[in-house]
C-alpha positions as CSV (number, residue, x, y, z in Angstrom):
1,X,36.7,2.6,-1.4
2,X,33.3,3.2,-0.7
3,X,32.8,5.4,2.4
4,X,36.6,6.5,2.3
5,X,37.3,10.4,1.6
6,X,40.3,10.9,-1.0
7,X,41.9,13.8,-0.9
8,X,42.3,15.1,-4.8
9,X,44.9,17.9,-4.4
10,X,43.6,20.8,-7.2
11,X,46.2,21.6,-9.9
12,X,45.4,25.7,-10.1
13,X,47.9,25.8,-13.1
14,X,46.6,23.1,-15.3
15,X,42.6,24.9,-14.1
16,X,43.9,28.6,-14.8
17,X,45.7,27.3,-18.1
18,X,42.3,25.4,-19.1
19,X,40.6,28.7,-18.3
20,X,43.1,31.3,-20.7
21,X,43.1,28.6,-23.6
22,X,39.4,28.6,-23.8
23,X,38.4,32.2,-22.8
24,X,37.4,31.6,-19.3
25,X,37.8,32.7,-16.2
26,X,39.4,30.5,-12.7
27,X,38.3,31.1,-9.8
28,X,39.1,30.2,-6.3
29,X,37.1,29.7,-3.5
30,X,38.5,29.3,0.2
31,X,34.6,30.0,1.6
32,X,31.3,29.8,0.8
33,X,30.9,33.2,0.0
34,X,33.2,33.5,-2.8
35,X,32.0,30.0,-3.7
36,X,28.4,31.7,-4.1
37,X,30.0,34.7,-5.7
38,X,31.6,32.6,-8.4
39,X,28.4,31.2,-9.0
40,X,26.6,34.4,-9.2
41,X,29.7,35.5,-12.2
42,X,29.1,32.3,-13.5
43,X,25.0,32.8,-13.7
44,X,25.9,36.1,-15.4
45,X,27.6,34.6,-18.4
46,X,25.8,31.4,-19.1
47,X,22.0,31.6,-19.8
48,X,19.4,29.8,-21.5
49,X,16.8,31.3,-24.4
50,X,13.5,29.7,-25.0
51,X,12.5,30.3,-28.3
52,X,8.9,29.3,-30.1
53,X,9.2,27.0,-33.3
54,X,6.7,26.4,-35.7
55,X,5.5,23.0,-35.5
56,X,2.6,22.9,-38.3
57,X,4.3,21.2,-40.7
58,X,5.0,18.4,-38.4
59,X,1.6,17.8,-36.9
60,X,0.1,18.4,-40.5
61,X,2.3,15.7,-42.3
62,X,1.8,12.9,-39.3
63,X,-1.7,13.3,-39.4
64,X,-1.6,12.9,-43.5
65,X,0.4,9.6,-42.4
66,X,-2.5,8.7,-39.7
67,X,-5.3,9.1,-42.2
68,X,-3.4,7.2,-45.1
69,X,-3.2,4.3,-42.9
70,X,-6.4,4.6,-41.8
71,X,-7.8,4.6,-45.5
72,X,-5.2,1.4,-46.5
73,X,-6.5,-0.1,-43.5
74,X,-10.2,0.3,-44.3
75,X,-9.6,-0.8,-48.3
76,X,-8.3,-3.7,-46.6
77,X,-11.0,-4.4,-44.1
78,X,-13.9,-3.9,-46.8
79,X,-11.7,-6.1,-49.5
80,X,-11.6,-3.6,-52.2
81,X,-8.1,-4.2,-51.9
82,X,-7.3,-8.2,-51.8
């Protein structure tokens, strides 16, 4: 198959039904205008947020882990710990 073109006739009523069940829209493009304007609608409804999140607690408690290793480690080394 590789190299061959399959045509894959579209099934409009199983896409349009896919569409009303979960609150979409179909659309049909027969150029590449209305392809682009389906992506335009498209870019109109779906978006991303960037939002900022607090990571102190995070880079506080892995440094608490780096320096209790570090202290194990040098108990260890010095044998004040067998």
């Amino acid at each position: 198959m590789a190299g061959h073109l399959i045509p894959v006739p579209v099934d409009k009523p199983a896409l349009e039904a896919l569409a009303g069940s979960t609150g979409g829209t179909a659309y049909t493009a027969a150029s590449g205008d209305q392809l682009q304007h389906a992506y335009d609608d498209l870019g109109k409804q779906v978006g991303t947020k960037t939002a900022r999140r607090d990571q102190t607690a995070a880079v506080t408690g892995l440094a608490l882990l780096l320096a209790l290793g570090a202290a194990g480690a040098s108990l260890v080394w010095f044998r004040v710990l067998p």
